[in-house]
C-alpha positions, 0 to 999 in steps of 0.5 A, a space after each residue: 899355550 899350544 894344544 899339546 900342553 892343554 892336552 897333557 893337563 887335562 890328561 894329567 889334572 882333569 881325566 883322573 879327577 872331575 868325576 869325583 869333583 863335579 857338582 857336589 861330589 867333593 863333599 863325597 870325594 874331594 877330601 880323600 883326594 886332597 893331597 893327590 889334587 894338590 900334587 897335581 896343582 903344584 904341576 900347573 901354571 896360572 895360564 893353564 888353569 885359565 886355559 882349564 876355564 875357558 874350555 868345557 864343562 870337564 875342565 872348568 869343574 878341575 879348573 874351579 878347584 885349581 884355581 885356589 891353588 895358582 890364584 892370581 888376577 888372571 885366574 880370578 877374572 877366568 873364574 868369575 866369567 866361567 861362572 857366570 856363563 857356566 850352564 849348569 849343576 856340573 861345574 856351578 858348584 865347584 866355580 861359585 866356591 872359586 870365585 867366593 874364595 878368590 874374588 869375595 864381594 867381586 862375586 856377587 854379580 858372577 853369582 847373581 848372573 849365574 842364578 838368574 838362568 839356572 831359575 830359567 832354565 832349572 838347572 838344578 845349582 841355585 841353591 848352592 849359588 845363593 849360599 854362596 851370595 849369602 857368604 859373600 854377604 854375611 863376610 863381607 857385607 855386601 848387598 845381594 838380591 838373592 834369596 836366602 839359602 835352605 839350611 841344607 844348600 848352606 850346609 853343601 856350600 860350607 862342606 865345598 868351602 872347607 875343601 878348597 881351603 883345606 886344598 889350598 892348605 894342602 898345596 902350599 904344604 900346609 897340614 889341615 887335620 879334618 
């Protein structure tokens, strides 16, 4: 993929959209915006959400949410390692909801990884990334050594999952009433 052709997605798909989508601000936005993100997400190639991952902050928090869109082995493993490397409250939230949607039980690592330095470095996701262990877990029965989220980070953690699911919906031209 040529500069040109990232340039024109982050243009198209992440300029106009990651302000209202990063860290928990899709619980605010992300739903008004799902049909507008969808559209969006039938214009962009598994590549050029794996090239969205592999860049910055900006462009991994649109990434994160077109993903579920485009999902395929690729993206997937785009995904987990964005997450796990990811520094920070920007773009944690919106990959944890990613890779819990895409990689299930394939997550935990990516989650426990991520959790460890944002304890270290107070980044200000664990909460959020412990919810989405917890799901993970309680889904799929999968053993993690994190702890057990707040009702609150679980609330946040379900709002994010509900809007990836109803982008998915959304994308494939499915209707999912609020």
């Amino acid at each position: 993929m040529d500069q040109g052709d990232i340039d024109d997605v982050i243009e198209r798909c992440v300029v106009p959209f990651y302000l209202d989508m990063m860290g928990t601000n899709a619980i605010r936005y992300g739903q008004p915006l799902t049909t507008a993100l969808a559209e969006a997400s039938r214009g962009v190639t598994p590549a050029q959400v794996t090239a969205l991952l592999r860049d910055g902050w900006r462009p991994q928090v649109m990434g994160a949410w077109y993903s579920v869109t485009v999902a395929g082995p690729e993206v997937t493993t785009a995904v987990l390692h964005a997450l796990a490397t990811s520094r920070g409250a920007l773009d944690a939230p919106s990959l944890a909801t990613a890779a819990v949607v895409l990689a299930g039980p394939e997550a935990i690592e990516p989650l426990e990884r991520y959790f460890a330095a944002d304890q270290a470095r107070g980044w200000g996701a664990s909460g959020i990334i412990a919810a989405a262990a917890d799901h993970v877990r309680r889904h799929h029965h999968v053993a993690t050594l994190l702890p057990l989220p707040t009702d609150a980070d679980q609330d946040t953690f379900t709002a994010l999952l509900d809007i990836a699911r109803r982008l998915q919906a959304a994308s494939s031209g499915d209707d999912l009433a609020p």
